[in-house]
C-alpha positions as CSV (number, residue, x, y, z in Angstrom):
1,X,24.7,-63.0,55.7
2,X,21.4,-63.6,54.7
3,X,20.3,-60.5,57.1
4,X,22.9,-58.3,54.9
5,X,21.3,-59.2,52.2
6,X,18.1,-58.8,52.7
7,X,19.2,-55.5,54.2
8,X,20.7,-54.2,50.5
9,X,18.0,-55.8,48.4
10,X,14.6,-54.9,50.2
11,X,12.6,-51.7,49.0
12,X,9.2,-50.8,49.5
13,X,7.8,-50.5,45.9
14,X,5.2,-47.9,45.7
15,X,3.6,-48.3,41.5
16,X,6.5,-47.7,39.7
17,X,8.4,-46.1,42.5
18,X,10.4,-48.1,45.1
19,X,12.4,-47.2,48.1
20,X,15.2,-48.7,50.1
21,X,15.0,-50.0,53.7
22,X,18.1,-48.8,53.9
23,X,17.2,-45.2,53.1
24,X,13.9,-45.3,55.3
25,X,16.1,-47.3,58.2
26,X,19.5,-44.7,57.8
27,X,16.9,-41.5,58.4
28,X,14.9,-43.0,61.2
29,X,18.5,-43.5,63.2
30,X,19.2,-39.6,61.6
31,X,16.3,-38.6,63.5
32,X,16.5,-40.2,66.2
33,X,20.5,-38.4,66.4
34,X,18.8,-35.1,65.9
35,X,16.6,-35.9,68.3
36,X,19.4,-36.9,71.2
37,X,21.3,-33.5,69.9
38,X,18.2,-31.2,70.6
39,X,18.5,-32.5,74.3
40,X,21.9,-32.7,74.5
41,X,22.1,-36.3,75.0
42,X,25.6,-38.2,74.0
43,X,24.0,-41.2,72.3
44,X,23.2,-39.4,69.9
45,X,26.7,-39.8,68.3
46,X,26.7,-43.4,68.3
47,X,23.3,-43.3,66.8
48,X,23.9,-41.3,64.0
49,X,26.9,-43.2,63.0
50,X,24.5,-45.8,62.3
51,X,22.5,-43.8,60.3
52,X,24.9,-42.6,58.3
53,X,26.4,-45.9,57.1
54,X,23.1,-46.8,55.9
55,X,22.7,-44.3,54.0
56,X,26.3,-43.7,52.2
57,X,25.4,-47.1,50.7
58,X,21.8,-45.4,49.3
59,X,23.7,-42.5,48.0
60,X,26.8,-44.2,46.2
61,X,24.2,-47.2,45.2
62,X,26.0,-48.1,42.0
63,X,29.3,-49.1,44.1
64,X,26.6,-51.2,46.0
65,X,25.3,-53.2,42.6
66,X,22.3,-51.0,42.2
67,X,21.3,-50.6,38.4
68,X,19.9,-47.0,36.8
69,X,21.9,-46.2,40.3
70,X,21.4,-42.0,40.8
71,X,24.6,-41.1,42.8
72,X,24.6,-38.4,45.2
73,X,29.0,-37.8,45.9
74,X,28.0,-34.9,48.2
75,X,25.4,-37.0,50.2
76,X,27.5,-40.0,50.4
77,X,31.1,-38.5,51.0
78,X,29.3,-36.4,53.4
79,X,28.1,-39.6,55.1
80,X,32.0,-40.1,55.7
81,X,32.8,-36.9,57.1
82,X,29.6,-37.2,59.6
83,X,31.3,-40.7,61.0
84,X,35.0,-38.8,61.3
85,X,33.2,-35.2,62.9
86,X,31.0,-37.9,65.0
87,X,33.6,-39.5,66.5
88,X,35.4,-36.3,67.5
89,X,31.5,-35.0,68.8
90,X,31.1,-38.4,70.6
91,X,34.7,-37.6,72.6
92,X,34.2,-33.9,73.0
93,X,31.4,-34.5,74.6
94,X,32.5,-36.9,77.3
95,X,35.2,-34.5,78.2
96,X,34.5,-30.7,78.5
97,X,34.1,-29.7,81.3
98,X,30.4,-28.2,80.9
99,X,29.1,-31.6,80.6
100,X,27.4,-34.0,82.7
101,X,26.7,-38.0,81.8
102,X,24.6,-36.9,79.6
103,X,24.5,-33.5,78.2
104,X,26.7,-30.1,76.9
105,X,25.7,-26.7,77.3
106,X,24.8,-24.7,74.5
107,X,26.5,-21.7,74.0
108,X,26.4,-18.7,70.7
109,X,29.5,-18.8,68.7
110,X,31.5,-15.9,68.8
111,X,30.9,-13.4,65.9
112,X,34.4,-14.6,64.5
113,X,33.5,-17.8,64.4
114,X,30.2,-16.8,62.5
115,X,32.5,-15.2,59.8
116,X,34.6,-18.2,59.6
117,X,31.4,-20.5,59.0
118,X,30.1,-18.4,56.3
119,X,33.2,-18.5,54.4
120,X,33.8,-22.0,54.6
121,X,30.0,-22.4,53.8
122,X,30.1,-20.2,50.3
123,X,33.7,-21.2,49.5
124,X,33.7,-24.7,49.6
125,X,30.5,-24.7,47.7
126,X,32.5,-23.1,44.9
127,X,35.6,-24.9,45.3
128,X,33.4,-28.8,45.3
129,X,30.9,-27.7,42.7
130,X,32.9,-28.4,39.9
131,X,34.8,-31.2,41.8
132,X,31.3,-33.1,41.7
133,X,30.4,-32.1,38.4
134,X,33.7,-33.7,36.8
135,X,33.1,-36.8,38.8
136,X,29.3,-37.5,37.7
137,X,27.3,-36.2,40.7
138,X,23.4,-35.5,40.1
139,X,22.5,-32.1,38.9
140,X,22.7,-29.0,39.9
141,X,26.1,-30.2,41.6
142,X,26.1,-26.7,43.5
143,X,23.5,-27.8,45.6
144,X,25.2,-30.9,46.4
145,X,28.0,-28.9,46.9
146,X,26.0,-27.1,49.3
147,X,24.3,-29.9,51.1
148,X,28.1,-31.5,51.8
149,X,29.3,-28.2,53.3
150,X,26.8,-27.2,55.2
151,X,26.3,-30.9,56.5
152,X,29.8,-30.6,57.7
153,X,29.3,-27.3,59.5
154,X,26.6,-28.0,61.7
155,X,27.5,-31.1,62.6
156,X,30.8,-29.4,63.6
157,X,28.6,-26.6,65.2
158,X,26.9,-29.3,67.2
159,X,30.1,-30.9,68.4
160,X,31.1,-27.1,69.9
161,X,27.8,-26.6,71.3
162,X,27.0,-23.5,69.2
163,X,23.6,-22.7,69.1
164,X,24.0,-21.5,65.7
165,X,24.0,-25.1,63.9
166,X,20.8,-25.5,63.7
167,X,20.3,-22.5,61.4
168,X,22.5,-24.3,59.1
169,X,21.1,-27.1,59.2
170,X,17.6,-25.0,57.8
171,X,20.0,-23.9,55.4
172,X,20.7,-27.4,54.0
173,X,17.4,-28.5,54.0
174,X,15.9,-25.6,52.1
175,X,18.1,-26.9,48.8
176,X,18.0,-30.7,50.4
177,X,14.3,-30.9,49.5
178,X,14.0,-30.4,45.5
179,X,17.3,-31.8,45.1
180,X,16.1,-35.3,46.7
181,X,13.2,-35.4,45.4
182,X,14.3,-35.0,41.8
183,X,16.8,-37.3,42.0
184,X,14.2,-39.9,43.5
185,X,15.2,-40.2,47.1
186,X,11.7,-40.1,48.1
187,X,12.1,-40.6,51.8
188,X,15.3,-38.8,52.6
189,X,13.1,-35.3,50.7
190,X,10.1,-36.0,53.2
191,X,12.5,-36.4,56.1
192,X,14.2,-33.1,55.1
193,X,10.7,-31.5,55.3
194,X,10.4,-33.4,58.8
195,X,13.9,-32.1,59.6
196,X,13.2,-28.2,58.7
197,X,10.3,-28.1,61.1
198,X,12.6,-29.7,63.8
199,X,15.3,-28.0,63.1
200,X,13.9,-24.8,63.7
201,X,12.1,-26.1,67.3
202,X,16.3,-27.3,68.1
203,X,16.9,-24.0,67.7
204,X,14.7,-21.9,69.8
205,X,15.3,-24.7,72.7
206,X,19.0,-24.5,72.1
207,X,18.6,-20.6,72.5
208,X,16.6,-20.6,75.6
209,X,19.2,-23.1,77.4
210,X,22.3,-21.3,76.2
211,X,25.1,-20.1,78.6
212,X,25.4,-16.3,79.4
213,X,28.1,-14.5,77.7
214,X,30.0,-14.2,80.5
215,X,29.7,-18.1,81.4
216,X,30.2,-18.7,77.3
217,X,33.8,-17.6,78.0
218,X,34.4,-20.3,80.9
219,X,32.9,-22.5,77.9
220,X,34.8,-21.3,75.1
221,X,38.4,-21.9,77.5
Protein backbone atom coordinates (compact mmCIF):
# COMPACT_ATOMS: atom_id res chain seq x y z
CA UNK A 1 0.00 0.00 0.00
CA UNK A 2 2.64 2.23 0.77
CA UNK A 3 4.00 1.77 -3.03
CA UNK A 4 0.29 3.03 -4.08
CA UNK A 5 0.70 5.71 -2.27
CA UNK A 6 3.57 7.00 -2.96
CA UNK A 7 2.60 6.27 -6.56
CA UNK A 8 -0.64 8.94 -6.31
CA UNK A 9 1.21 11.44 -4.08
CA UNK A 10 4.70 11.94 -5.73
CA UNK A 11 5.28 14.89 -8.31
CA UNK A 12 8.29 16.39 -9.49
CA UNK A 13 7.90 20.16 -8.42
CA UNK A 14 9.56 22.38 -10.88
CA UNK A 15 9.18 26.45 -8.87
CA UNK A 16 5.65 26.73 -8.70
CA UNK A 17 4.92 24.00 -11.12
CA UNK A 18 4.71 20.27 -10.21
CA UNK A 19 4.17 17.12 -12.11
CA UNK A 20 2.81 13.72 -11.42
CA UNK A 21 4.92 10.46 -11.64
CA UNK A 22 2.02 9.19 -12.67
CA UNK A 23 1.64 11.40 -15.71
CA UNK A 24 5.54 11.09 -16.55
CA UNK A 25 5.29 7.07 -15.79
CA UNK A 26 1.62 6.65 -17.88
CA UNK A 27 3.51 8.40 -21.15
CA UNK A 28 6.80 6.56 -20.91
CA UNK A 29 4.63 3.11 -21.12
CA UNK A 30 2.47 5.23 -24.07
CA UNK A 31 5.59 5.42 -25.77
CA UNK A 32 6.96 2.60 -25.32
CA UNK A 33 3.20 1.14 -26.95
CA UNK A 34 3.71 3.42 -29.91
CA UNK A 35 6.88 2.23 -30.18
CA UNK A 36 5.95 -1.78 -30.17
CA UNK A 37 2.98 -0.57 -32.75
CA UNK A 38 5.54 1.11 -35.32
CA UNK A 39 7.11 -2.45 -35.49
CA UNK A 40 4.26 -4.36 -35.24
CA UNK A 41 5.11 -5.97 -32.07
CA UNK A 42 2.02 -7.52 -29.84
CA UNK A 43 3.32 -6.24 -26.46
CA UNK A 44 2.54 -3.38 -27.32
CA UNK A 45 -1.13 -3.86 -26.14
CA UNK A 46 -0.37 -5.02 -22.85
CA UNK A 47 1.93 -2.11 -22.49
CA UNK A 48 -0.21 0.48 -23.26
CA UNK A 49 -2.91 -0.77 -20.97
CA UNK A 50 -0.56 0.16 -18.45
CA UNK A 51 -0.13 3.38 -19.54
CA UNK A 52 -3.29 4.25 -19.86
CA UNK A 53 -4.44 3.47 -16.31
CA UNK A 54 -1.93 5.73 -15.11
CA UNK A 55 -2.89 8.26 -16.71
CA UNK A 56 -6.93 8.19 -16.44
CA UNK A 57 -6.11 8.83 -12.81
CA UNK A 58 -4.00 12.17 -13.92
CA UNK A 59 -6.79 13.19 -16.04
CA UNK A 60 -9.91 12.68 -13.70
CA UNK A 61 -7.49 13.83 -10.62
CA UNK A 62 -10.27 15.24 -8.54
CA UNK A 63 -11.97 11.63 -8.27
CA UNK A 64 -8.38 10.73 -7.12
CA UNK A 65 -8.34 13.48 -4.01
CA UNK A 66 -6.32 15.95 -6.07
CA UNK A 67 -7.14 19.68 -5.00
CA UNK A 68 -7.44 22.82 -7.73
CA UNK A 69 -7.78 19.26 -9.75
CA UNK A 70 -8.07 20.37 -13.85
CA UNK A 71 -10.17 17.48 -15.38
CA UNK A 72 -9.71 16.42 -18.71
CA UNK A 73 -13.33 13.94 -19.40
CA UNK A 74 -12.10 13.42 -23.04
CA UNK A 75 -8.46 12.44 -21.97
CA UNK A 76 -9.56 10.22 -19.14
CA UNK A 77 -12.84 8.52 -20.66
CA UNK A 78 -10.58 8.09 -23.54
CA UNK A 79 -8.20 6.26 -21.25
CA UNK A 80 -11.18 3.72 -20.91
CA UNK A 81 -12.01 3.22 -24.35
CA UNK A 82 -8.00 2.65 -25.12
CA UNK A 83 -8.17 -0.46 -22.47
CA UNK A 84 -11.67 -1.90 -24.14
CA UNK A 85 -10.12 -1.13 -28.16
CA UNK A 86 -6.72 -2.71 -26.56
CA UNK A 87 -7.95 -5.67 -25.51
CA UNK A 88 -9.84 -6.35 -28.79
CA UNK A 89 -6.13 -5.12 -30.64
CA UNK A 90 -4.23 -7.41 -28.17
CA UNK A 91 -6.75 -10.56 -29.58
CA UNK A 92 -6.90 -9.44 -33.20
CA UNK A 93 -3.54 -9.62 -33.32
CA UNK A 94 -2.84 -13.12 -32.10
CA UNK A 95 -5.31 -14.39 -34.59
CA UNK A 96 -5.44 -13.11 -38.23
CA UNK A 97 -4.00 -14.86 -40.25
CA UNK A 98 -1.31 -12.30 -41.59
CA UNK A 99 0.42 -12.43 -38.31
CA UNK A 100 3.36 -14.13 -37.00
CA UNK A 101 4.35 -14.31 -32.96
CA UNK A 102 5.07 -11.18 -33.25
CA UNK A 103 3.82 -8.87 -35.84
CA UNK A 104 0.58 -7.85 -38.41
CA UNK A 105 0.92 -6.57 -41.78
CA UNK A 106 0.04 -3.19 -42.52
CA UNK A 107 -2.35 -2.67 -45.10
CA UNK A 108 -4.25 1.01 -46.57
CA UNK A 109 -7.83 1.12 -45.63
CA UNK A 110 -10.18 0.97 -48.35
CA UNK A 111 -11.39 4.42 -49.50
CA UNK A 112 -14.86 3.45 -47.77
CA UNK A 113 -13.43 3.02 -44.77
CA UNK A 114 -11.61 6.42 -45.16
CA UNK A 115 -15.17 8.05 -45.52
CA UNK A 116 -16.43 6.25 -42.59
CA UNK A 117 -13.41 7.52 -40.28
CA UNK A 118 -13.87 11.06 -41.30
CA UNK A 119 -17.38 11.09 -40.32
CA UNK A 120 -17.04 9.50 -37.23
CA UNK A 121 -14.05 11.89 -36.65
CA UNK A 122 -16.13 15.31 -37.33
CA UNK A 123 -19.37 14.00 -35.94
CA UNK A 124 -18.64 12.74 -32.74
CA UNK A 125 -16.64 15.81 -32.16
CA UNK A 126 -19.95 17.70 -32.56
CA UNK A 127 -22.13 15.28 -30.91
CA UNK A 128 -19.37 15.14 -27.39
CA UNK A 129 -18.55 18.76 -27.46
CA UNK A 130 -21.34 19.92 -25.65
CA UNK A 131 -21.64 16.52 -23.73
CA UNK A 132 -18.16 17.67 -22.12
CA UNK A 133 -19.05 21.14 -21.85
CA UNK A 134 -22.31 20.36 -19.56
CA UNK A 135 -20.28 17.97 -17.53
CA UNK A 136 -17.27 20.58 -16.59
CA UNK A 137 -14.45 19.44 -18.97
CA UNK A 138 -11.51 22.04 -19.52
CA UNK A 139 -11.95 24.55 -22.30
CA UNK A 140 -12.35 24.62 -25.44
CA UNK A 141 -14.30 21.19 -24.98
CA UNK A 142 -14.20 20.73 -28.88
CA UNK A 143 -10.77 20.02 -28.74
CA UNK A 144 -11.23 17.50 -26.13
CA UNK A 145 -13.92 16.37 -28.12
CA UNK A 146 -11.53 15.96 -30.72
CA UNK A 147 -8.60 14.44 -28.90
CA UNK A 148 -11.35 11.56 -27.52
CA UNK A 149 -12.38 10.81 -31.14
CA UNK A 150 -9.55 10.73 -32.84
CA UNK A 151 -7.77 8.75 -29.93
CA UNK A 152 -10.38 6.17 -30.60
CA UNK A 153 -9.89 5.96 -34.34
CA UNK A 154 -6.41 5.33 -34.59
CA UNK A 155 -6.14 3.20 -32.01
CA UNK A 156 -8.94 1.24 -33.87
CA UNK A 157 -6.97 1.96 -37.17
CA UNK A 158 -3.99 0.29 -35.40
CA UNK A 159 -5.97 -2.80 -34.36
CA UNK A 160 -6.97 -3.29 -38.38
CA UNK A 161 -3.56 -2.65 -39.51
CA UNK A 162 -4.41 0.47 -41.57
CA UNK A 163 -1.67 2.46 -42.40
CA UNK A 164 -3.77 5.39 -42.13
CA UNK A 165 -3.78 5.66 -38.19
CA UNK A 166 -1.00 7.30 -37.82
CA UNK A 167 -2.23 10.34 -39.72
CA UNK A 168 -4.71 10.58 -37.18
CA UNK A 169 -2.86 10.32 -34.61
CA UNK A 170 -0.90 13.76 -36.20
CA UNK A 171 -4.32 14.94 -36.20
CA UNK A 172 -4.71 14.64 -32.44
CA UNK A 173 -1.62 15.85 -31.49
CA UNK A 174 -1.75 19.11 -33.50
CA UNK A 175 -4.82 20.25 -30.97
CA UNK A 176 -3.24 17.81 -28.13
CA UNK A 177 -0.39 20.27 -27.68
CA UNK A 178 -1.97 23.81 -26.63
CA UNK A 179 -4.69 22.10 -25.05
CA UNK A 180 -2.24 20.33 -22.47
CA UNK A 181 -0.28 22.72 -21.95
CA UNK A 182 -2.86 25.28 -20.89
CA UNK A 183 -4.48 23.18 -18.78
CA UNK A 184 -1.04 22.35 -17.10
CA UNK A 185 -0.23 18.81 -18.16
CA UNK A 186 3.21 19.78 -18.75
CA UNK A 187 4.57 16.40 -19.66
CA UNK A 188 1.81 14.75 -21.57
CA UNK A 189 2.14 18.51 -24.14
CA UNK A 190 6.01 17.70 -24.50
CA UNK A 191 5.26 14.04 -25.11
CA UNK A 192 2.59 15.04 -27.77
CA UNK A 193 5.47 17.11 -29.46
CA UNK A 194 7.62 13.79 -29.06
CA UNK A 195 4.63 11.85 -30.47
CA UNK A 196 4.02 14.12 -33.73
CA UNK A 197 7.63 13.66 -34.84
CA UNK A 198 7.11 9.86 -34.31
CA UNK A 199 4.04 9.63 -35.53
CA UNK A 200 4.91 10.82 -38.76
CA UNK A 201 8.24 8.38 -38.95
CA UNK A 202 5.24 5.31 -37.97
CA UNK A 203 3.85 6.42 -40.83
CA UNK A 204 6.22 6.37 -43.73
CA UNK A 205 7.57 2.83 -42.19
CA UNK A 206 4.05 1.61 -42.02
CA UNK A 207 3.72 2.73 -45.84
CA UNK A 208 6.83 1.11 -47.03
CA UNK A 209 5.86 -2.35 -45.31
CA UNK A 210 2.24 -2.37 -46.45
CA UNK A 211 0.58 -5.25 -48.39
CA UNK A 212 -0.13 -4.86 -52.20
CA UNK A 213 -3.63 -4.19 -53.10
CA UNK A 214 -4.13 -7.31 -54.41
CA UNK A 215 -2.55 -9.13 -51.13
CA UNK A 216 -4.70 -6.20 -48.96
CA UNK A 217 -7.78 -8.22 -50.16
CA UNK A 218 -6.46 -11.64 -48.73
CA UNK A 219 -6.05 -9.21 -45.65
CA UNK A 220 -9.17 -7.52 -45.59
CA UNK A 221 -11.14 -11.41 -45.88
Amino acid sequence: MDIVHWLFDAQIRFGSQSIYWRELLGNVFGLASALGGMRRRIWAWPVGIVGNVLLFTVFLGSAFGEPNAVNLLGQAGRQIVFIIVSVYGWYRWTRRSDTTSTSITPHWASWRERIGLVVVMVGGTAILTPVFTALGSYSPQWSDAWIFMGSVLATYGMAKGWVEFWLIWVAVDVVGVPLLFSAGFYATGLMYVVYGVFTLTGFFVWRNRRVRPSSAILVEG
